[in-house]
Biotite code that builds the C-alpha atoms (Angstrom):
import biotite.structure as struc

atoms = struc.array([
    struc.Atom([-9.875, -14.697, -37.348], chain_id="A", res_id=1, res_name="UNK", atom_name="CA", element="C"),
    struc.Atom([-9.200, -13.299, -40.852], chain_id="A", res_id=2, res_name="UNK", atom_name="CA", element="C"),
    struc.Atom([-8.289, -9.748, -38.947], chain_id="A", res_id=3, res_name="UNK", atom_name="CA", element="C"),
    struc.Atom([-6.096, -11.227, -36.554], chain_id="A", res_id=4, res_name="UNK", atom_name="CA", element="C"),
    struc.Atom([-3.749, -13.068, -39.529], chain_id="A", res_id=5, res_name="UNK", atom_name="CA", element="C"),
    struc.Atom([-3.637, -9.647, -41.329], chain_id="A", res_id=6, res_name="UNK", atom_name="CA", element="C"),
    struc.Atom([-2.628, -7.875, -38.010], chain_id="A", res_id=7, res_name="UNK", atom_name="CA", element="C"),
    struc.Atom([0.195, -10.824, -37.904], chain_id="A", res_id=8, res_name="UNK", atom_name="CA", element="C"),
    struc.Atom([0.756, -10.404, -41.270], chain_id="A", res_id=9, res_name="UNK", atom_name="CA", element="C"),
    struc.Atom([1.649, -6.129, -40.775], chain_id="A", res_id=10, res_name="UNK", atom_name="CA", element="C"),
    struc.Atom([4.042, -6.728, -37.588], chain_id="A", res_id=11, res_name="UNK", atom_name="CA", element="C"),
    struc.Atom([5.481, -9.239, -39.576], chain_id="A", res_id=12, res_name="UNK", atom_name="CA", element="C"),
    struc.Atom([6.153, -7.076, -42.570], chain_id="A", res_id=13, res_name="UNK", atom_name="CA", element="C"),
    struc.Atom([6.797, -4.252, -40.190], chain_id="A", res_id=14, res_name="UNK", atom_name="CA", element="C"),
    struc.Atom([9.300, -6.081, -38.865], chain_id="A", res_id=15, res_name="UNK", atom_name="CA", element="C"),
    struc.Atom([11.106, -7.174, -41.732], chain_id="A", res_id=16, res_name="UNK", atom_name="CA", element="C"),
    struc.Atom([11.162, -3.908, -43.398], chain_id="A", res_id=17, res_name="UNK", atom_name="CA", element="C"),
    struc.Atom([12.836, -2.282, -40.233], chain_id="A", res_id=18, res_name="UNK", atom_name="CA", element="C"),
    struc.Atom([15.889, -5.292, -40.497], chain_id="A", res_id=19, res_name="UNK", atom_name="CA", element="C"),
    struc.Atom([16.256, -4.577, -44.267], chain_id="A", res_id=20, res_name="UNK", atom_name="CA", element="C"),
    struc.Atom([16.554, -0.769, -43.161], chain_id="A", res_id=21, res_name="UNK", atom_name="CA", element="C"),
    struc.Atom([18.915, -1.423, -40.798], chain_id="A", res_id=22, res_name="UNK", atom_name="CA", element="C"),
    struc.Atom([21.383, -3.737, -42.843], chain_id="A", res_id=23, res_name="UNK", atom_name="CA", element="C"),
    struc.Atom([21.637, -3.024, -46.523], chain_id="A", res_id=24, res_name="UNK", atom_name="CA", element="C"),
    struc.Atom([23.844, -6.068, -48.903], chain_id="A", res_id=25, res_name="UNK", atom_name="CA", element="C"),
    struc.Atom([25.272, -3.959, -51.364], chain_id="A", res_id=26, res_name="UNK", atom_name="CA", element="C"),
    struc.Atom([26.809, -6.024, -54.230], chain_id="A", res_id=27, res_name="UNK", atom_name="CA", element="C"),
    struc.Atom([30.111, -4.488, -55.402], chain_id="A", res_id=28, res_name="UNK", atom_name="CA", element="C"),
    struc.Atom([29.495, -2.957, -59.302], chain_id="A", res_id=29, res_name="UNK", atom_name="CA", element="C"),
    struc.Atom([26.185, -4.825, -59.275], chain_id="A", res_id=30, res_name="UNK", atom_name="CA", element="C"),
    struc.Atom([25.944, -7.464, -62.242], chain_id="A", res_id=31, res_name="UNK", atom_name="CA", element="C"),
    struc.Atom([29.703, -6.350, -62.917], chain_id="A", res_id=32, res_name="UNK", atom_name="CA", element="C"),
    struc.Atom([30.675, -7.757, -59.890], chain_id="A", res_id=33, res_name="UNK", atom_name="CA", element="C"),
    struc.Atom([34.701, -7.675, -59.157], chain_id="A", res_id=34, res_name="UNK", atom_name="CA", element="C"),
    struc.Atom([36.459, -7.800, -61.941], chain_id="A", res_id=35, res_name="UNK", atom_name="CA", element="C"),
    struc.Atom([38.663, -5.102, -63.905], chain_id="A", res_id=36, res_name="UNK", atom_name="CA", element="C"),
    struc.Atom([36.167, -2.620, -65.255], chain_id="A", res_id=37, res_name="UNK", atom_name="CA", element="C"),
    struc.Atom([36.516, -1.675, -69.312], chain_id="A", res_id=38, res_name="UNK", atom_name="CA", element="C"),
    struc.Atom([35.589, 1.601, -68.557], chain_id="A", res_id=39, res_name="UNK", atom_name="CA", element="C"),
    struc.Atom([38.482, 1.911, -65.875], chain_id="A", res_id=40, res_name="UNK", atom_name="CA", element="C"),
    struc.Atom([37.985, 2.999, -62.167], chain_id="A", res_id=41, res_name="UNK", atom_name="CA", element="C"),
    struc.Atom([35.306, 5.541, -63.243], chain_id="A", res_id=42, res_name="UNK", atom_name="CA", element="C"),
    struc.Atom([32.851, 2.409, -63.489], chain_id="A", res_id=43, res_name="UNK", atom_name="CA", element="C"),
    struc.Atom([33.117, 1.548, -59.368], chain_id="A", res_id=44, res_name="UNK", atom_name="CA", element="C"),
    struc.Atom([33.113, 5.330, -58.645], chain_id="A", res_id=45, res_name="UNK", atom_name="CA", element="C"),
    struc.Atom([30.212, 6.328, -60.369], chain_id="A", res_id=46, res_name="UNK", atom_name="CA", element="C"),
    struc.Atom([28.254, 2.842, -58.826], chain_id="A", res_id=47, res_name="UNK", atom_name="CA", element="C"),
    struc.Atom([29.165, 4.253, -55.430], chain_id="A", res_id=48, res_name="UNK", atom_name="CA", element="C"),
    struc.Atom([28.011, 6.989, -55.676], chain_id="A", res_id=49, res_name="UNK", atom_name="CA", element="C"),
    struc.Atom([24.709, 5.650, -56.657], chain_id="A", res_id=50, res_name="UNK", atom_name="CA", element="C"),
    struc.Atom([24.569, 4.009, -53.199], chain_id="A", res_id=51, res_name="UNK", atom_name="CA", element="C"),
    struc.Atom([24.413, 4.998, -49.644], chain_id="A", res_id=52, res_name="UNK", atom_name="CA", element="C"),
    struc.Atom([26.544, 2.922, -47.032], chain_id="A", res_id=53, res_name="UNK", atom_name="CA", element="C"),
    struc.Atom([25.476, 2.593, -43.087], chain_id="A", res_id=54, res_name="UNK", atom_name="CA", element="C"),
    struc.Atom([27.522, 1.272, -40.630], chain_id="A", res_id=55, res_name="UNK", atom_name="CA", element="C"),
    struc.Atom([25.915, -2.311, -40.375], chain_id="A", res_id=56, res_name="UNK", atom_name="CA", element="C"),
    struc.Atom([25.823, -2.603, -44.355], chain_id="A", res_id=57, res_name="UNK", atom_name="CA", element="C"),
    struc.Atom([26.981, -5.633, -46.336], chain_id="A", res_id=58, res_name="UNK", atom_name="CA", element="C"),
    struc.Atom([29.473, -5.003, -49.291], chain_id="A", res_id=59, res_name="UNK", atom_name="CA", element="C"),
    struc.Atom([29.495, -8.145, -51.215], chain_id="A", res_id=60, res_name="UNK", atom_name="CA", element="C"),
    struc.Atom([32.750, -9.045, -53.649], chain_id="A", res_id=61, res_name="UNK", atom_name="CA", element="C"),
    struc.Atom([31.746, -11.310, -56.270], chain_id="A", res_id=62, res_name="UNK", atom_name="CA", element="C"),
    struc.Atom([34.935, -12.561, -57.953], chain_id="A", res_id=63, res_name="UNK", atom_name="CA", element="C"),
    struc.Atom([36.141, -16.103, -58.775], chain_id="A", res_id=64, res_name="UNK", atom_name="CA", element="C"),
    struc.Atom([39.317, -17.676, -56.598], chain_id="A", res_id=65, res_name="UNK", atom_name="CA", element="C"),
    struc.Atom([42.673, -17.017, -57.734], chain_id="A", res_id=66, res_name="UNK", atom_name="CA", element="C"),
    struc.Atom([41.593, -14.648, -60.125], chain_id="A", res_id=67, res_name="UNK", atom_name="CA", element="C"),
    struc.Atom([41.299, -11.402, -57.883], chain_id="A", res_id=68, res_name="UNK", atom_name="CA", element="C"),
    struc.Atom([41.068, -10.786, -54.391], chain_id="A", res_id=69, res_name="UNK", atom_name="CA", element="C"),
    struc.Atom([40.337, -7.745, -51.921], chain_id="A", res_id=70, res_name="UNK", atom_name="CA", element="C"),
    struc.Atom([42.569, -6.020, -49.496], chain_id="A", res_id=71, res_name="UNK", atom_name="CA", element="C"),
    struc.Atom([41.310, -2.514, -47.682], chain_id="A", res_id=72, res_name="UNK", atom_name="CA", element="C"),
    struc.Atom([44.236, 0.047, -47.438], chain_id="A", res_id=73, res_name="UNK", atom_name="CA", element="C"),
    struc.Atom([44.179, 3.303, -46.383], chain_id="A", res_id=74, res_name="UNK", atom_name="CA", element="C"),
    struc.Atom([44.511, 6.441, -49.157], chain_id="A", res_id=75, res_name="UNK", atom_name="CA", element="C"),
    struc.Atom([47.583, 6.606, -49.688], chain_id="A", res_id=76, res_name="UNK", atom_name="CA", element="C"),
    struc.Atom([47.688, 3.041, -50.971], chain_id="A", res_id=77, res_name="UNK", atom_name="CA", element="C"),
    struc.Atom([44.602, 3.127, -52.337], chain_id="A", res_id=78, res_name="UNK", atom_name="CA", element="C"),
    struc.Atom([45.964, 5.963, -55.038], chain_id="A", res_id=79, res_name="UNK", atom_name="CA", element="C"),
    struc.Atom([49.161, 4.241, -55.582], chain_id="A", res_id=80, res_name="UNK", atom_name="CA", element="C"),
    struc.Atom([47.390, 1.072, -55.771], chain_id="A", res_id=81, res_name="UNK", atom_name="CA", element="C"),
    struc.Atom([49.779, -0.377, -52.816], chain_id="A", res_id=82, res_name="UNK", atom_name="CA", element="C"),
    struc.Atom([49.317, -3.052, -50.599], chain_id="A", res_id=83, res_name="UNK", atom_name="CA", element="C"),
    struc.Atom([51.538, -1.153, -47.847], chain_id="A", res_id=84, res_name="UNK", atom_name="CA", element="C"),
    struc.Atom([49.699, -1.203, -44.348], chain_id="A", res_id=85, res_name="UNK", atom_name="CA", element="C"),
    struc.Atom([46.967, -2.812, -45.378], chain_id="A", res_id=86, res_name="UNK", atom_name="CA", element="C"),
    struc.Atom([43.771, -2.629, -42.940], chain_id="A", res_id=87, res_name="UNK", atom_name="CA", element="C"),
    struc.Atom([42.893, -6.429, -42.015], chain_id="A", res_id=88, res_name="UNK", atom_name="CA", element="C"),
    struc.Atom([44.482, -9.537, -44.383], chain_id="A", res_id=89, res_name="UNK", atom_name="CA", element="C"),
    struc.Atom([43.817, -10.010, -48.219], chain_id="A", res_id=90, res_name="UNK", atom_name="CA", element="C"),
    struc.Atom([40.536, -11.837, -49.029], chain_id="A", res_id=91, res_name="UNK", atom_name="CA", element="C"),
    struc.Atom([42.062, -14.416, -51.794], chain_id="A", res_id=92, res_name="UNK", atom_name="CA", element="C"),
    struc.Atom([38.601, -16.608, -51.987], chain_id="A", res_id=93, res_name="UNK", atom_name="CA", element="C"),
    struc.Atom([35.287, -15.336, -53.715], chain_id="A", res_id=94, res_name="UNK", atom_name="CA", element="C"),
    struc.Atom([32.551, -14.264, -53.079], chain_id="A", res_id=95, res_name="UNK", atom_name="CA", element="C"),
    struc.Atom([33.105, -12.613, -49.628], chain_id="A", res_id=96, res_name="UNK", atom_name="CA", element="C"),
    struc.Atom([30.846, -10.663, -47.871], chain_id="A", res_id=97, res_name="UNK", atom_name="CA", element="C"),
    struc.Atom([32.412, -7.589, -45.850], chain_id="A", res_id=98, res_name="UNK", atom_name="CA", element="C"),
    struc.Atom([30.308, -5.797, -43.116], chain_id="A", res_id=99, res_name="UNK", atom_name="CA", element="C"),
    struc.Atom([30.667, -2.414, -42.530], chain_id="A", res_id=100, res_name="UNK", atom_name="CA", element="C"),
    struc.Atom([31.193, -1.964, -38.938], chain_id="A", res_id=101, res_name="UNK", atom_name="CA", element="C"),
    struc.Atom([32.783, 1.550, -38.562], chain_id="A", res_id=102, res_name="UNK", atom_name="CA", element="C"),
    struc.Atom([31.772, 5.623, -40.358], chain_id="A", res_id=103, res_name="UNK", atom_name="CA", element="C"),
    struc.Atom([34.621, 7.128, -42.642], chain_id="A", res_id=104, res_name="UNK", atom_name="CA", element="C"),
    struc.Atom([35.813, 6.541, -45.702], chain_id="A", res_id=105, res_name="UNK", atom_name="CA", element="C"),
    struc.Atom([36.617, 2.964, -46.836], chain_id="A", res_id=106, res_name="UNK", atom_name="CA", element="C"),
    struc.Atom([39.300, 2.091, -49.385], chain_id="A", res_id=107, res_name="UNK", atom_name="CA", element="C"),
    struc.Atom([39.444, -0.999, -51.361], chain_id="A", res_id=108, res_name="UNK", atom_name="CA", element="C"),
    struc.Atom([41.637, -3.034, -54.271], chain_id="A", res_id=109, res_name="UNK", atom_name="CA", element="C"),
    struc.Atom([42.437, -5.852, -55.975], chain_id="A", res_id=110, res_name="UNK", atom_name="CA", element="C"),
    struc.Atom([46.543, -6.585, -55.235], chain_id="A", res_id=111, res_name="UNK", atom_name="CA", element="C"),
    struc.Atom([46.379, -8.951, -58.192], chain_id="A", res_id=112, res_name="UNK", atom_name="CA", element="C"),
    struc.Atom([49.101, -7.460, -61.052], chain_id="A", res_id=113, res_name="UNK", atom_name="CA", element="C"),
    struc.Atom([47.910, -5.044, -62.137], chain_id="A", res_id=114, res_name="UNK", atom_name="CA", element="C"),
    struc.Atom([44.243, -4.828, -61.767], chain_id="A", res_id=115, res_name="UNK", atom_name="CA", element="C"),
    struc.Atom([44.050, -1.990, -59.623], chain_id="A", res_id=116, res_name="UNK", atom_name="CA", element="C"),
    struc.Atom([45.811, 0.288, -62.019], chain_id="A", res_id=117, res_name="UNK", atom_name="CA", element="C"),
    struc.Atom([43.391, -0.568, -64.431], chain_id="A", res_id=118, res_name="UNK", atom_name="CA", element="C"),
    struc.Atom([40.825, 0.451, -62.252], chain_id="A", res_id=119, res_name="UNK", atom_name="CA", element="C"),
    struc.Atom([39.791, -2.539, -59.978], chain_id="A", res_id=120, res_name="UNK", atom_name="CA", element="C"),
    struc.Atom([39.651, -0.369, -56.644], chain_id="A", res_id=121, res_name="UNK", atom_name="CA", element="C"),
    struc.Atom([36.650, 0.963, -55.214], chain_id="A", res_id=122, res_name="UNK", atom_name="CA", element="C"),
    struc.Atom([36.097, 3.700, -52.584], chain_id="A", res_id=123, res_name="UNK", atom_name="CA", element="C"),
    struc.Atom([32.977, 4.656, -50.556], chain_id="A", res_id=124, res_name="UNK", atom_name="CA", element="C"),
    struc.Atom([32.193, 6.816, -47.575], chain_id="A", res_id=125, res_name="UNK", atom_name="CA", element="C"),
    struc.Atom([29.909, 4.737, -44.894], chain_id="A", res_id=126, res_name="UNK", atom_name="CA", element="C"),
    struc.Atom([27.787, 7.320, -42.505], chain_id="A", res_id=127, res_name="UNK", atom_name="CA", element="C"),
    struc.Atom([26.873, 6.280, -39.182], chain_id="A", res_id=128, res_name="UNK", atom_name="CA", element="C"),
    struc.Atom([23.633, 4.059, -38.650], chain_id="A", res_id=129, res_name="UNK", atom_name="CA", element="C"),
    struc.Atom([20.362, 6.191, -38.219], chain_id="A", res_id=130, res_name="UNK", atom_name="CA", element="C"),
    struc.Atom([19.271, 6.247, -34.164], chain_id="A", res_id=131, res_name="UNK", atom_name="CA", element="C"),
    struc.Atom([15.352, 6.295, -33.020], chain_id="A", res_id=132, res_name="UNK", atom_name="CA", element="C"),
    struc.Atom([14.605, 9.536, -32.185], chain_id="A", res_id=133, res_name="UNK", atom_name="CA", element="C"),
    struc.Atom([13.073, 9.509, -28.589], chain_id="A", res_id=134, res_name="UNK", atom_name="CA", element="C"),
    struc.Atom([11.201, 11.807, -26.651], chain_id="A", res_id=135, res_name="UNK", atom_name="CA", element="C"),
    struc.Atom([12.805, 13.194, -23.844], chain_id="A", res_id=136, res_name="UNK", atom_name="CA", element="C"),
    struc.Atom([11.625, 12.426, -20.635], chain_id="A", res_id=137, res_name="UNK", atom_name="CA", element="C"),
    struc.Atom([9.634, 14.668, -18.299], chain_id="A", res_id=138, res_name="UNK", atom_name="CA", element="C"),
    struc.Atom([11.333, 16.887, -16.150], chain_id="A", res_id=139, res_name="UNK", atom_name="CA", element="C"),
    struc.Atom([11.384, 15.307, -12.900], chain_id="A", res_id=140, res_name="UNK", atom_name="CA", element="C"),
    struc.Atom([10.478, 18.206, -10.026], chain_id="A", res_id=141, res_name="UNK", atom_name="CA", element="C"),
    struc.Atom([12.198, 17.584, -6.970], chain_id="A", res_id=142, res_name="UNK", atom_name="CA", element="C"),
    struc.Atom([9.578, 17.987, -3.829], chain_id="A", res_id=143, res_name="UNK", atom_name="CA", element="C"),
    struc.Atom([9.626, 21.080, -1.401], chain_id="A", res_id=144, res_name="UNK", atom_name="CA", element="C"),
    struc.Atom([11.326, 20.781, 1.563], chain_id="A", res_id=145, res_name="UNK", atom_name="CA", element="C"),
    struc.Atom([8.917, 20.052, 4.738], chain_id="A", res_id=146, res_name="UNK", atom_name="CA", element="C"),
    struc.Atom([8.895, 22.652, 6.887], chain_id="A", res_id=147, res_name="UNK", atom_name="CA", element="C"),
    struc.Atom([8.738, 21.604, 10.590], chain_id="A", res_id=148, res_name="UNK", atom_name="CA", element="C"),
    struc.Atom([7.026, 23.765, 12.924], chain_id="A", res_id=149, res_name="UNK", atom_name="CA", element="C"),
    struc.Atom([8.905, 23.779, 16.401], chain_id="A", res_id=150, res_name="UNK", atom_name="CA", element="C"),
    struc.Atom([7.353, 22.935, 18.870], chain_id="A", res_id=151, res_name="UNK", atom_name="CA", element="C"),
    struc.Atom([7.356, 24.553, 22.561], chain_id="A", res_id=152, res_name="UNK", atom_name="CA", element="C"),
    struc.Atom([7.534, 21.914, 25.158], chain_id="A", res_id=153, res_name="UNK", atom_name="CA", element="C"),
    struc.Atom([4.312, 22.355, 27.468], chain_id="A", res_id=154, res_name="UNK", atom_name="CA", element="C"),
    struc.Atom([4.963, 23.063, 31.539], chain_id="A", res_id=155, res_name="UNK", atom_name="CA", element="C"),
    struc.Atom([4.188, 18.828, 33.166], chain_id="A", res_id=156, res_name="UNK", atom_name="CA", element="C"),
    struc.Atom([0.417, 19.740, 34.605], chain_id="A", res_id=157, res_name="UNK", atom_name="CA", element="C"),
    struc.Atom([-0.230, 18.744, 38.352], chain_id="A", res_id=158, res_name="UNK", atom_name="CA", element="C"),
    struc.Atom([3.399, 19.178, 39.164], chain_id="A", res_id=159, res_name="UNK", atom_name="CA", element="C"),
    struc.Atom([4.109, 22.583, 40.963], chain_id="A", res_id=160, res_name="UNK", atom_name="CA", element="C"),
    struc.Atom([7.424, 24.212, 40.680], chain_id="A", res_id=161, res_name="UNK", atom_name="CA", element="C"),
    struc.Atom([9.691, 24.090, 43.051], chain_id="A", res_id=162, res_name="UNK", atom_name="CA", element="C"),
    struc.Atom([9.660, 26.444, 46.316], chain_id="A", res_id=163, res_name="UNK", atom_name="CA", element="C"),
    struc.Atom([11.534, 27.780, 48.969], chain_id="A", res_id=164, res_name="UNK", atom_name="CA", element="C"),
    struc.Atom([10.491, 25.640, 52.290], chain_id="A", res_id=165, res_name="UNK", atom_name="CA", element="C"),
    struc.Atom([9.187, 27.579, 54.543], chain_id="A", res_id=166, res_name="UNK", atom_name="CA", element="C"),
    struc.Atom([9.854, 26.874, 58.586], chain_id="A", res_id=167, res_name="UNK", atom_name="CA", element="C"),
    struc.Atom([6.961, 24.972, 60.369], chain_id="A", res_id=168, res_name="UNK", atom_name="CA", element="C"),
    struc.Atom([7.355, 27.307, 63.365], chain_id="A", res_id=169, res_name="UNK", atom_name="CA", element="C"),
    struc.Atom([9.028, 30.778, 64.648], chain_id="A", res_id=170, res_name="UNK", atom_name="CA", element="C"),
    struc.Atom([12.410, 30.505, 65.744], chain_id="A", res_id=171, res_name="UNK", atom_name="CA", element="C"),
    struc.Atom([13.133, 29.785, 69.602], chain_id="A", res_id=172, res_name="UNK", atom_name="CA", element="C"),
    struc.Atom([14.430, 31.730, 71.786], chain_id="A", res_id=173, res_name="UNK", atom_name="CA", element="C"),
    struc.Atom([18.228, 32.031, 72.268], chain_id="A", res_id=174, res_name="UNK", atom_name="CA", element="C"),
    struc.Atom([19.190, 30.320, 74.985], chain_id="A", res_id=175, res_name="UNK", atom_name="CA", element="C"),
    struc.Atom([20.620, 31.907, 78.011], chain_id="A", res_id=176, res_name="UNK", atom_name="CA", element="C"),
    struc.Atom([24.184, 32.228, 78.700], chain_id="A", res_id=177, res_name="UNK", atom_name="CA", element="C"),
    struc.Atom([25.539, 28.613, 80.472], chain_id="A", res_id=178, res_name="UNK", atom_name="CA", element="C"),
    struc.Atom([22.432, 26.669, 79.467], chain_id="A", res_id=179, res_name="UNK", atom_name="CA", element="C"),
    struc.Atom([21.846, 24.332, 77.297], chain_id="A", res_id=180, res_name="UNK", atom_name="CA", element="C"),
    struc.Atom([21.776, 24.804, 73.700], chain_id="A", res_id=181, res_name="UNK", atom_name="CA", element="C"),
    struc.Atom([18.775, 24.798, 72.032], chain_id="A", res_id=182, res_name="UNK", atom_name="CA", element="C"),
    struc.Atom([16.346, 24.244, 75.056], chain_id="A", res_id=183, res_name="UNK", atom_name="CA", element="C"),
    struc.Atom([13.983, 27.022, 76.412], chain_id="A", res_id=184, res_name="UNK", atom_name="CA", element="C"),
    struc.Atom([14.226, 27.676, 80.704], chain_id="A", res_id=185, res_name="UNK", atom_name="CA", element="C"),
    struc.Atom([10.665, 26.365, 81.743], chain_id="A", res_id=186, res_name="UNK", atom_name="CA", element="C"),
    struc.Atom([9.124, 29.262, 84.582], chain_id="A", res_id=187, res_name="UNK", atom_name="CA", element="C"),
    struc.Atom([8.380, 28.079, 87.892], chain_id="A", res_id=188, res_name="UNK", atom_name="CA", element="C"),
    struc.Atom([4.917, 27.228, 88.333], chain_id="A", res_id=189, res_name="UNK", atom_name="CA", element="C"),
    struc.Atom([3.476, 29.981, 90.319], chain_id="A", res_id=190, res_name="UNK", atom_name="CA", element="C"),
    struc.Atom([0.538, 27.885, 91.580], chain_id="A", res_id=191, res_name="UNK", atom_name="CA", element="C"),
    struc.Atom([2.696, 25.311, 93.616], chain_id="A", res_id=192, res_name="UNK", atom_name="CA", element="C"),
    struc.Atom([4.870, 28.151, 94.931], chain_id="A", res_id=193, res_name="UNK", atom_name="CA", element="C"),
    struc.Atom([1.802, 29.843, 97.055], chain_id="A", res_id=194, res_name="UNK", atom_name="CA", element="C"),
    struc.Atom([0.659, 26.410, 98.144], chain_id="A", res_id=195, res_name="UNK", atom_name="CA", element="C"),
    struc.Atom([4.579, 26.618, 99.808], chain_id="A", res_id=196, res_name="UNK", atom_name="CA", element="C"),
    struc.Atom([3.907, 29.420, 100.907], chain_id="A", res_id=197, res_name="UNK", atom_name="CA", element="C"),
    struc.Atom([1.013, 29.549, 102.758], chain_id="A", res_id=198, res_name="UNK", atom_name="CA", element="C"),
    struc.Atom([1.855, 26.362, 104.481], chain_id="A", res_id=199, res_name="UNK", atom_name="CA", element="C"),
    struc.Atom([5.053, 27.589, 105.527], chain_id="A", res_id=200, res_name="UNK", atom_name="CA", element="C"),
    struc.Atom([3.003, 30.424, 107.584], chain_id="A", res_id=201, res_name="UNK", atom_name="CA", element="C"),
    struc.Atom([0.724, 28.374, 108.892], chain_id="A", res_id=202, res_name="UNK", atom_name="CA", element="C"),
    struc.Atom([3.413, 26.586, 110.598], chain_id="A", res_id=203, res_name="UNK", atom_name="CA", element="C"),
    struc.Atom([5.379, 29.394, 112.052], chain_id="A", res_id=204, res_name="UNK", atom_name="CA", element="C"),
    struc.Atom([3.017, 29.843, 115.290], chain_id="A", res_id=205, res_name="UNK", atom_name="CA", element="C"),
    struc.Atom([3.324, 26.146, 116.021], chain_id="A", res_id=206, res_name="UNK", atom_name="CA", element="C"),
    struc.Atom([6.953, 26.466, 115.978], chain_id="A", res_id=207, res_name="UNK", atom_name="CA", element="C"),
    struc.Atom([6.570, 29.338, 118.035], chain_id="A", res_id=208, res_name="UNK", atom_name="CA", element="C"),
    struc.Atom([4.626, 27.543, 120.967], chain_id="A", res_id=209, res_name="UNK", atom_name="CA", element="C"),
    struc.Atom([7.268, 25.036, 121.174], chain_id="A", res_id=210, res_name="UNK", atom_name="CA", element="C"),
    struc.Atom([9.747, 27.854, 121.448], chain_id="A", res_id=211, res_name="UNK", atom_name="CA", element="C"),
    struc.Atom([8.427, 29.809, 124.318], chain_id="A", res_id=212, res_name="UNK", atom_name="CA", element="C"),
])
């Protein structure tokens, strides 16, 4: 049980260390806080450059209402300490918290008389917000094409191939000329024809006897 609440404990820690990593609250000239500096703008300088700004940081302007405010300007205003095109509207109520939500250089100063001449203005350079380094991922390797045999269709078994009919029997006979087409002149039996005959002889002495 005691391990367990100690594993807890890490993740929790863990945890908490990466979100204070990942937004820093910077408080503006520290115990200072905003107000005109006695050692003039050199003060806010060298403070800034004793810190390092992330995108996703927290500057925090601790100053008392209606005695200063905060207005960001670009350079140009920011070295003639002039509120002309100002970036965003002037922060007249303290403390304010401003997050840093873009890289560059960031220019800041108080548009109260004459406070920025005497060195209320502060300038810092925010760098972009660390990213996890990942690993890159495998190369994927596309798969080999298939190749695909072709395949010879196989002759259908116990089907023969077509042939050239052949006739059943030997071609008749051409007809004679003046018969009919297509039929074959049957001979004369040659039996009957001597049975004719021979009785035809036999009755030529009978006809004979009547005659004489």
């Amino acid at each position: 049980m005691d391990k367990f609440i100690i594993s807890v404990v890490i993740v929790l820690s863990a945890m908490l260390l990466q979100c204070s990593e990942a937004q820093t609250v910077h408080v503006v000239g520290d115990g200072m806080g905003w107000t005109v500096p006695q050692a003039g703008a050199a003060a806010y300088q060298t403070w800034a450059n004793n810190n390092k700004f992330l995108v996703g940081d927290i500057l925090t302007f601790n100053f008392a209402t209606g005695e200063h405010d905060v207005l960001q300007v670009p350079k140009e205003s920011f070295d003639s300490c002039s509120s002309a095109n100002p970036i965003g509207d002037t922060i007249t109520t303290g403390p304010v918290n401003i997050t840093l939500s873009n890289a560059g250089n960031h220019y800041y100063i108080c548009t109260v008389g004459q406070h920025c001449q005497f060195g209320q203005k502060l300038a810092i350079t925010v760098s972009g917000s660390p990213t996890p380094t990942t690993s890159p991922s495998p190369q994927t390797i596309p798969p080999s094409p298939q190749t695909t045999t072709p395949t010879t269709p196989s002759p259908s078994s116990g089907t023969p191939a077509p042939c050239t009919p052949t006739p059943t029997s030997s071609p008749a006979a051409s007809p004679k000329a003046g018969g009919p087409t297509g039929q074959t002149p049957t001979p004369p039996d040659s039996s009957s024809s001597g049975v004719f005959a021979s009785f035809f002889v036999s009755l030529l002495p009978i006809a004979a006897a009547f005659l004489f």
